[in-house]
N, C-alpha and C positions, 0 to 999 in steps of 0.2 A: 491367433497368438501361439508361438511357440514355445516346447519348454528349452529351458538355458539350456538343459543339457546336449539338448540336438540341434545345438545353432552357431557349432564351430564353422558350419561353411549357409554362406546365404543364397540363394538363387538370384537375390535380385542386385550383385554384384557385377553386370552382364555388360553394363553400358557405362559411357562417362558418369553418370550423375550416384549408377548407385556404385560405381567404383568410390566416388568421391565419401558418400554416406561411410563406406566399411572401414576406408581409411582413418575419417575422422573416428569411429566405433571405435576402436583399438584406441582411442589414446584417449579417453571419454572424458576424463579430468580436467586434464591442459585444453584440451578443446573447448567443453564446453565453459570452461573458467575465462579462457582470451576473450568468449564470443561473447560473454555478457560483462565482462570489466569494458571490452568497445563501443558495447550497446548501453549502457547504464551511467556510464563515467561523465558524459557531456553533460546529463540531468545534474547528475550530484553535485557538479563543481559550476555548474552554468546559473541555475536559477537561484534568485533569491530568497531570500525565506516566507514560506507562504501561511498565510491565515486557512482554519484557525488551527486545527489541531497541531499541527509541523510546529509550529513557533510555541504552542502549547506546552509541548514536550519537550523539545529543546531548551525554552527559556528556563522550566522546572527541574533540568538535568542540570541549566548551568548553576544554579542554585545549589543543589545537593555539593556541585563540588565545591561554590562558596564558601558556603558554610560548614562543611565536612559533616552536615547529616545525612546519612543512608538509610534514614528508616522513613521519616515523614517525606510526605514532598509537598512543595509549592509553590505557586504562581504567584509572581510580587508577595504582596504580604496576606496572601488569602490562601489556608489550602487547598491542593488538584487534590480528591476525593474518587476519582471514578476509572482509573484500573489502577490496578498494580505494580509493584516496586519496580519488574524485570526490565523493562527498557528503559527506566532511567538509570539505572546501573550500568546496562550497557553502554547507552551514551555517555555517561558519564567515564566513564572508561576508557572509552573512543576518543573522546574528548581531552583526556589526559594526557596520556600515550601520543596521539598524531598530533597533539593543538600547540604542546610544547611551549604548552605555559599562554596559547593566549585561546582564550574561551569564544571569542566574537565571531567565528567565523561558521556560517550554519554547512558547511560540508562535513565539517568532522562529527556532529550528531547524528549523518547521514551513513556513518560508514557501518552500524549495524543494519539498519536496512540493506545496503549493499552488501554486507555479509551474510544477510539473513534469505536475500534472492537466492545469490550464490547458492547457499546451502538447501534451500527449495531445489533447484533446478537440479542438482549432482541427488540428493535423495530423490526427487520423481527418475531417475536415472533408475537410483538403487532397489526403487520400490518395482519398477517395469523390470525388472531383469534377472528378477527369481523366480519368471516363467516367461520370459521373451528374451530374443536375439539381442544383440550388441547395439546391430541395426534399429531394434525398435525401440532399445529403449534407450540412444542418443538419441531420437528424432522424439520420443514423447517429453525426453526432458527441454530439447530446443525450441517445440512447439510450445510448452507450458511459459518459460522464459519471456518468450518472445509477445506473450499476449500485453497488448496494450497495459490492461490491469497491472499486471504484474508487474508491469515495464515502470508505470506508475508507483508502483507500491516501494519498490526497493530503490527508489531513487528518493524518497524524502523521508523526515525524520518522523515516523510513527512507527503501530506495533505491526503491521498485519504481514512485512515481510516475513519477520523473526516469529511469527505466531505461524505461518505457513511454516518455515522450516521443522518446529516444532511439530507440529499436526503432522507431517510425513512422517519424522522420526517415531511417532505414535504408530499412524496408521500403516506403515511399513511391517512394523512389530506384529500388530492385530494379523495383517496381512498374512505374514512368515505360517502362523499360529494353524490360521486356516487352511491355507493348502493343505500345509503336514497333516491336519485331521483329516482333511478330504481323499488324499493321495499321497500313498507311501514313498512315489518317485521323488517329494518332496521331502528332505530334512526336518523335524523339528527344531526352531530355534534353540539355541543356546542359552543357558539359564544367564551369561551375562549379556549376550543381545537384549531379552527379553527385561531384564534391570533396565538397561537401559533406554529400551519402550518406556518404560517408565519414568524414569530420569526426564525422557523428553516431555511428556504428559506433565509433568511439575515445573518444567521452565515454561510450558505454554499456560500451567493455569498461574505462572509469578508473572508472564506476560500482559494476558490477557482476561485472566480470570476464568470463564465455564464454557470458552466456546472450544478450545480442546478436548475437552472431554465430552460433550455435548457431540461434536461428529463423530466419536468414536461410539463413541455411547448407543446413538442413532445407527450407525453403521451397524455395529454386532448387532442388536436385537432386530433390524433388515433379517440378517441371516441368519439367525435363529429363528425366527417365525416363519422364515422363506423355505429352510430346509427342515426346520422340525428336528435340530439335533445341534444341542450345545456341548457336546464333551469336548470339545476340541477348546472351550473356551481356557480346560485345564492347563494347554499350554500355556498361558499368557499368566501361571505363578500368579494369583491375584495376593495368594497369603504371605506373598512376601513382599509384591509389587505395591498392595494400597501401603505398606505401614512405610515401604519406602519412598512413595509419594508424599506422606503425611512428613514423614522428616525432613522432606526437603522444603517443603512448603513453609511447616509452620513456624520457625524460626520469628519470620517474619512478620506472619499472619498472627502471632501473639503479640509481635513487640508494638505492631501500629496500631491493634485493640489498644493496649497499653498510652503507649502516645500520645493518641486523637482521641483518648478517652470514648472508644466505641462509633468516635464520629465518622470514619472513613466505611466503617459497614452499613452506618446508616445511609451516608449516602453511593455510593458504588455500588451497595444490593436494595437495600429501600428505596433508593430513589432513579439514579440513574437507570440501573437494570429493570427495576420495576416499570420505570417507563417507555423504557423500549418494548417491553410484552403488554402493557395498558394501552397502548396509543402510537401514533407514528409521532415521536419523540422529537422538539424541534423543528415540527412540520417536514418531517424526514418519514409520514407514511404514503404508502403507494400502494396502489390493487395488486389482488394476485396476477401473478408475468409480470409484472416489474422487471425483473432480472432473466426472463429469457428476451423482454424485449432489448434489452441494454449488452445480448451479446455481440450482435453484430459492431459493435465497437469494441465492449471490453474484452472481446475474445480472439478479437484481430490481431492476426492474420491467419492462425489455425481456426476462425470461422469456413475458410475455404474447403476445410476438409470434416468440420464436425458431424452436419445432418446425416451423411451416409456414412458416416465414423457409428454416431450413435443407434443407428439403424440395424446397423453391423451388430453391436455389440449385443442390442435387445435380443433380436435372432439368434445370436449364441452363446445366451444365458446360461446354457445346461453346462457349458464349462467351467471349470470351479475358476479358473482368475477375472473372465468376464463378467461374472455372476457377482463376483466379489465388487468388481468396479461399478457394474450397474446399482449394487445398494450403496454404496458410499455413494455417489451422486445421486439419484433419486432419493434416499432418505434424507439426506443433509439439505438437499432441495426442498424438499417437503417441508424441513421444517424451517427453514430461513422464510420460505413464503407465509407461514402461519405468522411470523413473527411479524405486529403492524409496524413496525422501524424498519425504514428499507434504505440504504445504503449500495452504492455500488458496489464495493470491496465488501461486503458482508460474504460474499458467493465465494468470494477467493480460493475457499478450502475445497474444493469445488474441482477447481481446475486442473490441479495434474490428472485425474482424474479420467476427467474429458481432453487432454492431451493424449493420453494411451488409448483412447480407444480412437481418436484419430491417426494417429502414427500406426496402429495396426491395420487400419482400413487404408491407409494408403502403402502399404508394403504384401498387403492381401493379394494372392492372385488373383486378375480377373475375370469377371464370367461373360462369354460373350453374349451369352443367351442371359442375361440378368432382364428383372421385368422393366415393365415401363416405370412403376412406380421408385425406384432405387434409381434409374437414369435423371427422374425426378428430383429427387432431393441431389442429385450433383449439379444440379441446376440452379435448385433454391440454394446450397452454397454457394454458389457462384455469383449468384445478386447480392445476396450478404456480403462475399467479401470485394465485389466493386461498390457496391453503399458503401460500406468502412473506406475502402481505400480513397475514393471519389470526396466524403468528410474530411477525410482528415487535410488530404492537399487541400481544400477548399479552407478549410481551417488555417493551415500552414501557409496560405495567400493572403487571405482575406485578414484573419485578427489583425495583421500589423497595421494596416486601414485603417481599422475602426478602432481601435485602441492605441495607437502608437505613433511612429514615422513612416509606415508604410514599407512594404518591400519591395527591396532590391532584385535587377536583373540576377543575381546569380543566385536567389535561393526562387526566382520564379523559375531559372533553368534546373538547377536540385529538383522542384518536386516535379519535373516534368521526366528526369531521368526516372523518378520514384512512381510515376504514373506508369511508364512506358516496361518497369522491371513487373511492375503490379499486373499490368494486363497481358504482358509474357508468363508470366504464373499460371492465369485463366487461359492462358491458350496450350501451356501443356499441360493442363489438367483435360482439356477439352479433348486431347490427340491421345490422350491415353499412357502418359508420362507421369502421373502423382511426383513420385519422387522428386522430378524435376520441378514439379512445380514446387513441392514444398522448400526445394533449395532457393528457388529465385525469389518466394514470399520471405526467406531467410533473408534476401541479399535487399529485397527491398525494405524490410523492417530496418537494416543496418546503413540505409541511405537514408530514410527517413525520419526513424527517432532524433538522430545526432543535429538534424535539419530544425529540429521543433526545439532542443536543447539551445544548442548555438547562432540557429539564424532567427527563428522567431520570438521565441522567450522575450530574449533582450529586446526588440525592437514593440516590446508592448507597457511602454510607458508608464501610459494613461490606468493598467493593473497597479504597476509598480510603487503605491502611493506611498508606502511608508520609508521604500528607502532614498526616495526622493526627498520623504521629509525628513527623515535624518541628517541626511547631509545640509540639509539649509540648516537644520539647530544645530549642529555640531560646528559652521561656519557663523552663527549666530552668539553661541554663545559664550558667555566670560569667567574667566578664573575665578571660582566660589560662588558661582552660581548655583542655586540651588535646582534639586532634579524637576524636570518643565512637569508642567501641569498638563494634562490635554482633556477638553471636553468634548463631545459630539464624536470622536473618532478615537476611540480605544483599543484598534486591534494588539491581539495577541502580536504581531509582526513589529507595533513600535515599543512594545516592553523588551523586545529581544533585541531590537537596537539601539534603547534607551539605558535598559536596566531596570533591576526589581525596584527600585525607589522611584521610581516612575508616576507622579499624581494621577489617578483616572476619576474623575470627578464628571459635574456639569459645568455649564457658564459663570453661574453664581457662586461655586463654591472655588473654579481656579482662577475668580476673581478675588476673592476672600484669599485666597495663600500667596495670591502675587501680592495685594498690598500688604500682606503681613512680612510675604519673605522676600517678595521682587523676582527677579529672575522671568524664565520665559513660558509664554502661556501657548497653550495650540491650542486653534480654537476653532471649530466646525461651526459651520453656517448654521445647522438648527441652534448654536447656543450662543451666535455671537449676540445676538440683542440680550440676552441676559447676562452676560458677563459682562459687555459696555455698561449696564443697567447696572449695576453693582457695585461697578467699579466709578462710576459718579457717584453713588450714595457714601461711596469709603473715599472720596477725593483724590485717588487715585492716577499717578501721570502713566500712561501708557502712548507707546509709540509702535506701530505697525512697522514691520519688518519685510517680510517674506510672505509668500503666498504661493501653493499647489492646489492645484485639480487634479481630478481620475476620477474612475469608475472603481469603488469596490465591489468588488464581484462576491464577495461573503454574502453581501448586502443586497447585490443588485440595484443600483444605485450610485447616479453622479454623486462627486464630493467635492467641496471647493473648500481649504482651510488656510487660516489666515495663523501665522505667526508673530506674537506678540514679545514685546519686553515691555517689562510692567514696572515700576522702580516704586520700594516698599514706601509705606507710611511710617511715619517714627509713632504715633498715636495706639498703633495694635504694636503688641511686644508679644500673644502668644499666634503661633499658627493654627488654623482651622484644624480640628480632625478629619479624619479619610472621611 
């Protein structure tokens, strides 16, 4: 890794591929902003609203602007309790601004996510480049981007894009702090950068609650106990920085004590959080390596260059920005694996991270005389990223099959182009080209996300159950009809196309409000004999409609639901409660 100050000319500008690298360097903004608005855009605007959390948060954002409350939030008529205010604000924002009045539409909840990639990627830029090249630190910010994960993260409506952006704007700060203590050749931060380390640390903990400051947190005392000397912590103003976190924060943090009468702490910290450290939460625990086994996907396609990225980095720890990068991932690591709740995106903070120390290993000169064991792990990269890449086509073939209408010749010829860009990567990693290869795992990531957005997504049905069953009640149903009842299938996905007045009940009970109110009943196979069963005890006429299958995958599990209209009793005159 080099310092910025001596990387006005690059060596590895020699040939086409790193001429193309220095060019895009120079314009590091506009470049990297076109490459992931091309890369991300297909997800946001392609795929429908997905179970649970996306529909979670979305449906609870579209609420807040309902009802013009910005302090509580929640789902139908029940309160969401378990993070924080900051991204439903944003979406609801998002929502305002781009929806232009109409709220139904789940890409415009998506576009903080999309903002919040964006703003990941340009910070792991800003973080790598206040001791590296132009060169290294576009190619750590396009490696980060480009990770499956991430790719995932900032294309749907949840926190962990906007909580990554946040955690850089932190860990950048911390970062700045350090050098200058380590090495004079380095600036100390600015007392208003350094506010606004802070600033970020208070939109991540309105985000997401303690997991921004939890990496930071982790991070410094890595290097403090690593070097045995914390004055440099003085940079980071705490005596001005905590009271200005505290004013950002607690505005809020009072008013929904206030509100939910202490109910949102109890459950958010007493329960929610509490259970993610008691237990694998939701049958969401996994052994320790969980999450290094799960990189070879979610770290696709800068898995091709990691193992000897990170190999690299351990070995030149004695440098203060490598040193710095090895305790922000290994401490943060450390402690996400102690934690029995395991998540894939839990690692996220993770990743720019282990993008710079891969973007330096492959702009590193190299040795010819390197040992066997370092030729080794370019090896074991190299199976890693044909497993990912060989997955995913297989995935982008195959679901349509077994989920859907099957696919078409031209997106079997797509991932074959994506195969053929994918094993051109591994062949100029193999001849001793990195760069190039990092460009062609570029150009195949940009062939193949848009493929899983556009060509497969859609064609997987048999996933698709709720907006399939929207549109039959929406063609089902009659002027002053009351909001349908559904038993047996309540995903978060059909409150978002139904509405918060949405019944979720069982057989027996959206038997009980069709003969009170009439209107249309959804009814899952596990609850149809009890709502037939109920609905003869109340004399009830009901008449079969409509009917879908699919597979919920929330669930894992077929689903077959049958669509009812129920026509009321004059006998019952009040409606069941929830």
């Amino acid at each position: 890794m080099n310092n910025a100050a001596d990387t006005s000319k690059s060596p590895i500008a020699i040939d086409w591929p790193g001429r193309a690298l220095a060019w895009l360097a120079r314009r590091p903004i506009a470049t990297l902003a076109l490459l992931f608005l091309l890369l991300w855009t297909p997800g946001i605007l392609g795929l429908p609203p997905l179970d649970r959390d996306e529909s979670r948060f979305a449906q609870s954002s579209r609420q807040m602007l309902s009802s013009g409350d910005f302090i509580d939030i929640r789902f139908g008529h029940v309160p969401r309790y378990k993070k924080p205010i900051g991204i439903y604000w944003l979406q609801a924002a998002a929502t305002a601004i781009a929806g232009a009045g109409d709220r139904a539409h789940i890409w415009t909840y998506r576009l903080p996510s999309l903002l919040g990639g964006l703003g990941a990627v340009l910070l792991t830029y800003w973080c790598a480049r206040y001791f590296a090249s132009r060169e290294e630190s576009w190619l750590s910010a396009a490696l980060a981007g480009a990770t499956l994960l991430l790719t995932a993260e900032a294309t749907i409506a949840t926190t962990d894009a906007v909580q990554l952006a946040c955690m850089l704007g932190t860990i950048g700060v911390v970062l700045r702090a350090y050098l200058a203590g380590r090495d004079q050749q380095h600036p100390a931060p600015s007392f208003g950068l350094v506010m606004a380390g802070w600033a970020a640390l208070a939109a991540g903990i309105l985000v997401k609650g303690p997991v921004v400051p939890a990496v930071a947190s982790v991070t410094i005392l890595a290097l403090v106990i690593w070097d045995r000397e914390w004055h440099w912590l003085k940079l980071l103003r705490p005596l001005w920085g905590i009271p200005l976190t505290l004013v950002l924060v607690a505005p809020w943090a009072i008013a929904i004590l206030v509100a939910s009468h202490g109910e949102f702490y109890q459950q958010s910290f007493g329960q929610d959080f509490a259970a993610k450290l008691a237990g694998g939460q939701e049958t969401h625990g996994a052994w320790p390596g969980y999450y290094l086994g799960l990189l070879t996907i979610s770290f696709w396609p800068a898995i091709l260059f990691l193992a000897p990225g990170l190999a690299a980095a351990i070995r030149g720890r004695a440098e203060p920005a490598t040193r710095f990068l090895v305790a922000w991932c290994g401490a943060s690591w450390l402690m996400f694996e102690l934690v029995p709740t395991k998540l894939p995106h839990y690692v996220l903070p993770l990743y720019p991270a282990l993008a710079i120390m891969s973007a330096a290993w492959i702009l590193a000169p190299r040795d010819p005389a390197a040992p066997r064991w370092q030729k080794a792990l370019v090896n074991l990269a190299i199976v890693q990223f044909v497993v990912g890449l060989a997955a995913l086509i297989a995935a982008a073939i195959c679901l349509p099959g077994r989920y859907g209408v099957g696919a078409p010749w031209w997106l079997a010829a797509e991932t074959g182009v994506t195969a053929f860009l994918g094993l051109a990567a591994v062949i100029a990693l193999l001849r001793g080209t990195p760069v190039a290869a990092a460009g062609l795992a570029m150009v195949t990531v940009l062939v193949l996300y848009p493929v899983f957005a556009l060509g497969t997504a859609p064609r997987l049905t048999q996933l698709w159950i709720s907006s399939r069953a929207a549109q039959l009640i929406a063609k089902d149903a009659r002027p002053g009809d009351p909001p349908p009842a559904l038993a047996g299938y309540g995903e978060p996905s059909m409150v978002f196309y139904l509405g918060k007045d949405t019944r979720l009940t069982n057989g027996s009970g959206a038997a009980a409000i069709g003969a009170a109110q009439g209107g249309l009943a959804v009814i899952e196979d596990s609850e149809r004999p009890a709502f037939l069963a109920r609905l003869a005890e109340l004399d009830a006429d009901v008449t079969k409609l409509d009917e879908v299958s699919g597979y919920n995958y929330s669930k894992g599990k077929p689903v077959h639901i049958m669509i009812y209209r129920v026509t009321a009793t004059h006998d019952i005159t009040e409606p069941p409660g929830e």
